[in-house]
C-alpha angles and dihedrals in degrees: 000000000000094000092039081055095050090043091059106042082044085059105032090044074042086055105042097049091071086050097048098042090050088044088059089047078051088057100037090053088050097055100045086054100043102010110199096310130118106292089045079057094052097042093055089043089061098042093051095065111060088038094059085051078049080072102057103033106036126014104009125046095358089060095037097065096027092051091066101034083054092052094042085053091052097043098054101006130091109250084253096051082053087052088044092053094039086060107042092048092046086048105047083032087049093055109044093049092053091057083046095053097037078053101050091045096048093044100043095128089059090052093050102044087054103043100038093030083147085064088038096059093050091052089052090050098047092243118146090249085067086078089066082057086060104047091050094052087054093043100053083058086064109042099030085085090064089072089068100057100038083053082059097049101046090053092053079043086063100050094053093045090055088050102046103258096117096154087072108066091023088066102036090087084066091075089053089058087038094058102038080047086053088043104045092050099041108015109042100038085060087059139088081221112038088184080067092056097052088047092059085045085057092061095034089057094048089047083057093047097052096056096037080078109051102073083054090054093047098056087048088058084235083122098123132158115240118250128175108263111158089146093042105125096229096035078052091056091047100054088035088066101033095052093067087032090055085080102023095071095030102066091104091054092050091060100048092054091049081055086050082051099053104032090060076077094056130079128279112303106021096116090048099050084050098045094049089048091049091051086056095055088041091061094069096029092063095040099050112020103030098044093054098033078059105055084040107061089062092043096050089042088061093044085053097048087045094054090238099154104165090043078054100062083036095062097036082052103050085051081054094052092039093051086050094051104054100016104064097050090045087055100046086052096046092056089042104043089033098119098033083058098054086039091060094035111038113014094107139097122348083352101099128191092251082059083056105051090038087058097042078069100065094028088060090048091047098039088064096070088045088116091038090061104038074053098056088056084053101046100044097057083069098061099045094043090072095039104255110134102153099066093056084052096061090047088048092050082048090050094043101049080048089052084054092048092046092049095058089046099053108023097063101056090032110020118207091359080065095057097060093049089056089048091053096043090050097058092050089057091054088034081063099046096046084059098041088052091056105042085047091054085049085230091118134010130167111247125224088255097054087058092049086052091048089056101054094043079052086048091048095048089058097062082045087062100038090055089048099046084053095053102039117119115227118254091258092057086042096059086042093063125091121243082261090052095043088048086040094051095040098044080044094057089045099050085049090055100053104046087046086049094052088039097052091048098045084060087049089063093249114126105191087201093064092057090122096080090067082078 
């Protein structure tokens, strides 16, 4: 089990580095051709929408409840029972998200007016910052769509991960960069409003997606034709764990969205420096957390369906180790090399340096909860493994009234830097809660041995910062450097951390390749 489990958040970490690397090309392109202004603003306004209903409908609560059920179905069901199930759930999913999306394309305006009131207010008023209030309202028309078919694909996703076939889903995401890079390069440039032109990449990238996963189904013999099934026992089960779990693994979403809210009040740019720190942290977030957060939740759903309750705590406590691992070095290093990234990314084109230092802001304070966060994808598996969806939920509606009070606390003395310290706060409050629940319900504790791992890899870390701090250029030699020698310093630091950071671990007694015996 131990080396099944290696192999496949070797492929699916394997996977989602060419997604997240030619996510970061996506951005870079983005920003050279916007910057940080007031279509960059918009664009990532209407972006951010569908893809927090993402949440609900396709990836988030919606696989969080359906991956265990499935599992559940092909442990102890006929083949044809499993058909039976996949239909019914595509159909009555299906459904359901079509009246959504017909609904969010005919009521952007709506959408637009709640969730940029700043920019409504400004349209009402007849200020220049109503014009944002317009453009979002056309945008949402063109990448709401792209809720439909990433509903679809994360639901063909689903299948395949229980199944083993991890590469697959974890490389769709590839075809969404492929198509905004297209876009951005032959499409917008051609427009009097570029901003139009990434929007159209958005649905055209979902459209690819979607139909990426359909030959792989077929060969799977998962291939079904949707049928309605809302009383369908298994289809029951399903929606009876993903209602509580709609707002339960959202909560970060929802944050996110009440930052949206508040920064349409702030100045320029507000939306854009949030939205490029948040890509960053998406990088090893999606790397890390998300790629192992995504071969555990079958593995612990077995264990749970097999009564396996010490492999259980096992498993759960070789995704802790591994999050650890990976997680706390990728956050020092975040925070330190925060403004040298978004140099070497970014610094081109209409992206000015006083983009990138306002960014490096928001990118340290979200950088901070980097661990939090890669925690809470290890954490919540354990719940809904076992098919427990409501406790996460109270933790979720905890994190996100915190995230309210934290937001009043800190964006009012430091704006949308602010913002980002509340998010992260936030998440290691749910980070915590997650952990208690489970240590309470004696399903997971962390052993002696696990602290003493999480101290040398602290300990580690330190000598990575130190070496780092050490070799750091100042701003000023920063700014000096060419674009080759920026790329050539950081990849060099980096380089220089990482090698300090295996060494030093390797003299603690830890041997990272070796991780396989946790399970």
């Amino acid at each position: 089990m131990s080396k099944k489990l290696i192999k496949s958040g070797m492929i699916v970490s394997a996977m989602t580095l060419i997604s997240r690397v030619l996510g970061l090309v996506r951005d870079v392109v983005i920003a050279n051709l916007m910057g940080a202004g007031s279509s960059a603003d918009v664009f990532f306004f209407a972006n951010k929408i569908p893809n927090f209903l993402r949440r609900l409908f396709a990836e988030g609560a919606f696989a969080q409840a359906f991956v265990p059920v499935l599992t559940e179905y092909q442990e102890k069901n006929t083949k044809e029972e499993v058909r039976e199930l996949i239909s019914k759930v595509a159909g009555t999913l299906g459904i359901l998200v079509t009246i959504v999306t017909l609904v969010g394309v005919i009521a952007s305006p709506v959408l637009a007016a709640l969730f940029g009131g700043g920019w409504f207010l400004a349209w009402l008023n007849d200020e220049p910052n109503g014009a944002k209030f317009e453009l979002a309202s056309l945008m949402l028309k063109i990448t709401f769509p792209y809720l439909w078919f990433i509903t679809f694909t994360a639901l063909a996703g689903s299948i395949l991960n229980t199944r083993g076939r991890f590469a697959v889903s974890a490389f769709t995401p590839v075809f969404l960069n492929v198509a905004i890079i297209a876009a951005a390069i032959y499409l917008a440039p051609n427009l009097s409003q570029p901003e139009i032109g990434l929007a159209c990449g958005v649905f055209l990238g979902g459209l690819v997606q979607f139909l990426f996963q359909i030959p792989f189904l077929i060969k799977e013999r998962a291939m079904v034709r949707p049928s309605w099934g809302w009383h369908h026992p298994g289809v029951t089960k399903i929606r009876t764990l993903m209602i509580p779990a709609l707002f339960g693994v959202s909560v970060s979403q929802i944050n996110l969205l009440l930052d949206t809210f508040i920064a349409s009040f702030l100045m320029t740019g507000s939306i854009s420096w949030l939205y490029y720190s948040d890509r960053l942290l998406e990088f090893p977030l999606g790397l890390f957390g998300i790629a192992i957060a995504t071969v555990i939740l079958p593995a612990l759903s077995k264990r749970h369906v097999n009564a396996e309750s010490n492999e259980f705590a096992k498993t759960m406590d070789w995704g802790v180790k591994a999050i650890i691992l990976l997680g706390l070095p990728a956050m020092c290093g975040l925070i330190m090399l925060a403004k040298p990234m978004l140099m070497v990314l970014f610094m081109r084109g209409a992206f000015s340096y006083e983009d990138v230092e306002m960014a490096s802001y928001s990118l340290m304070a979200y950088g901070s909860g980097l661990l939090s966060f890669m925690l809470i994808k290890i954490l919540a598996p354990g719940y809904y493994s076992r098919q427990d969806t409501r406790t996460p939920v109270r933790f979720g509606i905890i994190a996100m009234v915190s995230n309210m009070v934290f937001n009043l606390i800190f964006a009012i003395p430091f704006g949308y830097v602010g913002l980002a310290i509340a998010t992260s706060l936030s998440a290691l409050l749910n980070a915590f809660l997650l952990y208690r629940g489970l240590h309470i319900a004696n399903v997971y504790r962390i052993q002696k041995s696990t602290l003493i791992f999480s101290v040398k890899v602290l300990l580690a870390a330190g000598v990575m910062l130190a070496v780092l701090f050490k070799l750091d250029p100042t701003t000023a030699q920063w700014i000096d450097l060419s674009f080759i020698e920026r790329s050539y310093t950081l990849a060099k630091l980096i380089a220089f951390a990482a090698i300090s950071y295996f060494i030093c671990l390797v003299c603690l007694g830890i041997r990272p390749w070796k991780m396989k015996a946790a399970v």
